[in-house]
C-alpha positions in Angstrom: 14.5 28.8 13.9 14.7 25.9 11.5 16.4 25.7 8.4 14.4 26.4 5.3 15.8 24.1 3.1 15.5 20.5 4.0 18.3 18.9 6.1 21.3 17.9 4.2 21.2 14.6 5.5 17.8 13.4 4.1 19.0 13.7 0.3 22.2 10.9 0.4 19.7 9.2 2.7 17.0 8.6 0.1 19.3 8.1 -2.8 20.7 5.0 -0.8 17.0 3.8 0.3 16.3 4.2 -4.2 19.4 3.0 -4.9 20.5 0.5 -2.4 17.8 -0.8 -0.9 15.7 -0.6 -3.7 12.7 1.0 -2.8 10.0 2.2 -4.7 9.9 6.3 -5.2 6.6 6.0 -3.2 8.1 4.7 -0.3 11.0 6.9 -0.4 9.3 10.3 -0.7 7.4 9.0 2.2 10.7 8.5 4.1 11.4 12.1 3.1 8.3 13.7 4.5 8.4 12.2 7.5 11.9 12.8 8.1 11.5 16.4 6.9 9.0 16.7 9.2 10.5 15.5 12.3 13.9 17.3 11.7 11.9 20.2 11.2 10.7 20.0 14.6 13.4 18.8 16.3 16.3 21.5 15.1 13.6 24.3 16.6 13.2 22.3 19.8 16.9 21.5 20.2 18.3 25.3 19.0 20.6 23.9 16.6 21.0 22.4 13.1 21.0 18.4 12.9 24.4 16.5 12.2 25.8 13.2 12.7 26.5 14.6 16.2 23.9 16.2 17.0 21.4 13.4 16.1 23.5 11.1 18.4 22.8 13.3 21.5 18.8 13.2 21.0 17.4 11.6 24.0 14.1 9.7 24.4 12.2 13.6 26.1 13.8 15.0 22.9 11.4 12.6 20.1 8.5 12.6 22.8 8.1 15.9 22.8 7.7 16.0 19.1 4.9 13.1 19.3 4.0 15.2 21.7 3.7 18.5 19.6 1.8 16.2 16.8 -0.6 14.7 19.4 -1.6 17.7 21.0 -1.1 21.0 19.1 -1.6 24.0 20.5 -1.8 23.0 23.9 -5.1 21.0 23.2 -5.1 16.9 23.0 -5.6 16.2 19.3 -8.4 12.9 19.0 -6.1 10.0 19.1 -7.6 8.2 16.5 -6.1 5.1 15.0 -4.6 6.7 11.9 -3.0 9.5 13.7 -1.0 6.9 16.1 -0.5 5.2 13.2 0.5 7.7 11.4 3.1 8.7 14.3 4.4 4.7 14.3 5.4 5.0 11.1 7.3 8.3 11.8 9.2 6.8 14.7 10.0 3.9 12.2 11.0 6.0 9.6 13.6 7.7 12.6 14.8 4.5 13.3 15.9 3.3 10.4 17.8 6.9 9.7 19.6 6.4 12.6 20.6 2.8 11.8 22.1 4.3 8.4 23.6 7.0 10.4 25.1 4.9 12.7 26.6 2.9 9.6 27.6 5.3 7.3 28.5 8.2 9.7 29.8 6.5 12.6 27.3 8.6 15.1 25.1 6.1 17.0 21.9 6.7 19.3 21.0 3.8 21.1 18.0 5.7 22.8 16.1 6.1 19.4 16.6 2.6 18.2 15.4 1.8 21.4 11.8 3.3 20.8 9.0 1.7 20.6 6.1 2.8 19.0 2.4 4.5 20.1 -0.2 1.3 20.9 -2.7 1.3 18.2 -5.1 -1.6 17.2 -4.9 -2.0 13.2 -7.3 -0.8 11.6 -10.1 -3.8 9.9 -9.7 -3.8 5.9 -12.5 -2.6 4.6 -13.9 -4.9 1.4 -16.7 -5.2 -0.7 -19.2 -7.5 -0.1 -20.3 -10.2 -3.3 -23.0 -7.8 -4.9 -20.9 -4.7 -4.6 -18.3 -6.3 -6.3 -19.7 -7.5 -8.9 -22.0 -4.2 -9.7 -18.3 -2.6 -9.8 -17.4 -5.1 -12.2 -20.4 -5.4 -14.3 -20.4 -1.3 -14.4 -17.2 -1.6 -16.2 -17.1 -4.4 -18.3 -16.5 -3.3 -22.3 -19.5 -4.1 -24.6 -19.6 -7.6 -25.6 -19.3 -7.1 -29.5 -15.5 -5.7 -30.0 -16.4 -3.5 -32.8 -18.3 -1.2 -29.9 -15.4 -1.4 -27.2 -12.7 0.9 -27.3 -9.5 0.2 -25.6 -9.2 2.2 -22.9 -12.3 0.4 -21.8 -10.8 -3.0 -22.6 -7.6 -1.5 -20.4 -9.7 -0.3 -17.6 -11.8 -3.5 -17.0 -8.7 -5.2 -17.3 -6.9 -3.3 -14.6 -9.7 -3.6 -12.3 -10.1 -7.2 -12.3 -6.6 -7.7 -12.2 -6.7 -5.8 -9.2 -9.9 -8.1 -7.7 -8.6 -11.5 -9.1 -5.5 -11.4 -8.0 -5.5 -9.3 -5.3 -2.7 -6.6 -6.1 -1.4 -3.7 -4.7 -2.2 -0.9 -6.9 1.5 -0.3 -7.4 2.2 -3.7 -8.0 -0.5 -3.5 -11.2 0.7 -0.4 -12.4 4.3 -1.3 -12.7 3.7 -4.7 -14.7 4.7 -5.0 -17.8 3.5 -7.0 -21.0 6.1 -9.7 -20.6 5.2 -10.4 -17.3 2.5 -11.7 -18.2 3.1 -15.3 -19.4 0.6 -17.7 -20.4 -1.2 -18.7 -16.9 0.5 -17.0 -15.0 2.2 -13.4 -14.0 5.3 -12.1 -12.6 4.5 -9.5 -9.4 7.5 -7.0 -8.3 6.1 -6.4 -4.5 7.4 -4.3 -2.2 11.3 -4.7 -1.7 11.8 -5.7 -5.4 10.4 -9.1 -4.1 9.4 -11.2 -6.8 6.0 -13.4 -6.4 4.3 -15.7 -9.4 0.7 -15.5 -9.2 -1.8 -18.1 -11.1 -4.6 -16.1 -13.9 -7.8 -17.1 -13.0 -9.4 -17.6 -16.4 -11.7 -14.2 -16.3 -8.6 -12.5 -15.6 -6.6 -13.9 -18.1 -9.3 -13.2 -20.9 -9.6 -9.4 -19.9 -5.8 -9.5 -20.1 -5.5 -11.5 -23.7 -8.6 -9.0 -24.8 -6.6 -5.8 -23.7 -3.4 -6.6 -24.8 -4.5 -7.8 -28.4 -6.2 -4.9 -28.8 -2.9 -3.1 -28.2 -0.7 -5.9 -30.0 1.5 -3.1 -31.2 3.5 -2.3 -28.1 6.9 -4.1 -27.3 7.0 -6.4 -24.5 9.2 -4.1 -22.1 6.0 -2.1 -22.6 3.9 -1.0 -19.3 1.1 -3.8 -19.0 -1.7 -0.7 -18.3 -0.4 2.5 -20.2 -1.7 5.9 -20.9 -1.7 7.5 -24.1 1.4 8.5 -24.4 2.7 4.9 -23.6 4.0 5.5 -19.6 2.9 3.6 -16.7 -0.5 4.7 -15.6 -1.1 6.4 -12.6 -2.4 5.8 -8.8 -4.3 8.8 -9.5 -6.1 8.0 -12.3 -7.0 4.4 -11.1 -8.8 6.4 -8.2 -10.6 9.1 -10.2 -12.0 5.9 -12.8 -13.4 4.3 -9.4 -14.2 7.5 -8.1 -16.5 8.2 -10.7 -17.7 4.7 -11.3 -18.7 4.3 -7.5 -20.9 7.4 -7.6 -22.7 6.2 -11.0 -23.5 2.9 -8.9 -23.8 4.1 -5.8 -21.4 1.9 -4.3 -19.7 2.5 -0.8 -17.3 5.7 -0.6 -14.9 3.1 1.0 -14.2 1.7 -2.8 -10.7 2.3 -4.0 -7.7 0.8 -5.9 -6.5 -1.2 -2.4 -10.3 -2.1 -1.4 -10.3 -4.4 -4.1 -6.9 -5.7 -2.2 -9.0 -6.2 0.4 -12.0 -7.9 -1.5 -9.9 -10.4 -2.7 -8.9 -11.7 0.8 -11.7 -11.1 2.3 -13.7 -13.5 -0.1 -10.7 -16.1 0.0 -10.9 -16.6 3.6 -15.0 -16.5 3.5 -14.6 -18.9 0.6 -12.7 -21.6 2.7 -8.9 -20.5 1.9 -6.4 -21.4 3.9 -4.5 -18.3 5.9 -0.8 -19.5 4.8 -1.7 -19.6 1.3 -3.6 -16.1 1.3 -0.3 -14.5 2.9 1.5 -16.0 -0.2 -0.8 -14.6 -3.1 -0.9 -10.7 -1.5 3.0 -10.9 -1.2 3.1 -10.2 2.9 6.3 -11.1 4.7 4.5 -12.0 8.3 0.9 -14.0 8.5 0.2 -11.2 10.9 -0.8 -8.7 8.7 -3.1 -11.0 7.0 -4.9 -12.2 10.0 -6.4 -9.0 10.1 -8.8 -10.0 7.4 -10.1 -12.7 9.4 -11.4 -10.0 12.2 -13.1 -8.9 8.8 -15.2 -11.7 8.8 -16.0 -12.4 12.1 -19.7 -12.8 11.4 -19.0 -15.4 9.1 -17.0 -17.1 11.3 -19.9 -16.8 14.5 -22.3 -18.5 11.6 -20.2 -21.7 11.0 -19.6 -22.0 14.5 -23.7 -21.5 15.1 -23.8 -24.0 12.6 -21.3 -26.8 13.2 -19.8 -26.6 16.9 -21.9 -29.7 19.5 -22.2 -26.6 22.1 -24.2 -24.3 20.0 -26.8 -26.7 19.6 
């Protein structure tokens, strides 16, 4: 039977992935889960606690069988949908990269792991607003004009939102700005990896921001750009349950979250005339592959210009 506590080897693992590496406690506790998870399975399958060497003699059957067990519990197949292999990728990468550190810091290497590849799974099409949705949402949460009849978590809300839609942020990225980030037309983005990215204000963004942080001109700049009450960072959560509750009042599309504004922004960059190159740069991603999924977004689009412009179609 498995241990009930957590392999020892997870803990020092994370503290050097939050320490080291310098990844955000989101991205660690997922390393933890999935790890937890598969080590879990693995210790019952193989009769015997996981060590450094241990984990080196895992063969390929060994991790298949766990993919395996999560494909097709109970002895019946399990609908191989897209976010279950996907899910299951990022399990096998979150094994690899263990065993990299293991291999490093322990001296106890397994070339068959590293050697895995991954389930084939098409990525899935971002799902975006279209031009009316977006600005209902917007519209739906804009503060009252006059100032004396807004209040400020109002003025903070729009401005998250739109901050969110202009500049096309992770919601992670928005919640962990700060006031001096923000710097006359322009603001500094932390992304993923403690990468650093400056991003231009369009001018509605920058007038929700001015509006929002005047009307908290008491907190010091180290300061959280979007805080809550009792001035910490807001949370994912809350950012969901505010667009949870405004997309049921509007009756926009269940689809609408924080990172559907993400994939708004993209969307309408591209459909606008954007180059791709420059579209990769402003969301912060580290291979133009990830954003050429948003052009399958607008295939339609694409199909109309081509109707429209190409000598064949006419």
């Amino acid at each position: 039977m498995p241990n009930a506590t957590p392999n020892p080897l997870i803990a020092p693992y994370c503290e050097w992935l939050e320490s080291v590496k310098r990844f955000s406690p989101h991205t660690v506790n997922a390393y933890r889960r999935d790890l937890t998870g598969i080590f879990t399975f693995l210790e019952e399958h193989i009769g015997t606690p996981l060590t450094p060497t241990t984990f080196s003699t895992l063969t390929t059957p060994d991790v298949q069988a766990y993919l395996a067990h999560r494909l097709a519990p109970k002895g019946r197949l399990r609908n191989e949908s897209t976010n279950s292999k996907t899910s299951l990728n990022r399990q096998l990468s979150s094994l690899r990269t263990f065993a990299r550190w293991l291999a490093t810091h322990h001296n106890a290497h397994n070339p068959a792991i590293l050697k895995m590849r991954g389930l084939k799974a098409p990525a899935p099409t971002p799902r975006a607003l279209n031009h009316d949705q977006t600005w209902a949402l917007l519209e739906g949460l804009a503060p009252p004009p006059a100032a004396h009849t807004s209040t400020k978590e109002q003025r903070r809300n729009f401005a998250l939102f739109l901050t969110l839609y202009g500049l096309g942020l992770r919601i992670s990225e928005a919640l962990s700005l700060t006031r001096q980030d923000v710097t006359g037309d322009t603001v500094t983005v932390h992304g993923k990896g403690n990468k650093q990215r400056q991003l231009p204000l369009p001018l509605p963004v920058k007038s929700a921001l001015n509006q929002w942080l005047n009307a908290s001109h008491d907190a010091p700049p180290h300061a959280p750009l979007f805080p809550n009450p009792h001035g910490k960072p807001l949370t994912p959560r809350f950012a969901q349950k505010i667009l949870q509750q405004t997309r049921k009042a509007l009756n926009l599309p269940a689809h609408l979250t924080p990172h559907a504004l993400r994939h708004s922004f993209a969307t309408h960059l591209l459909a606008g005339g954007a180059d791709l190159r420059t579209v990769q740069e402003l969301l912060g991603h580290s291979q133009l592959a990830t954003t050429q999924r948003y052009l399958a977004a607008d295939v339609q689009r694409l199909l109309d210009v081509h109707g429209k412009s190409h000598p064949l179609a006419k």
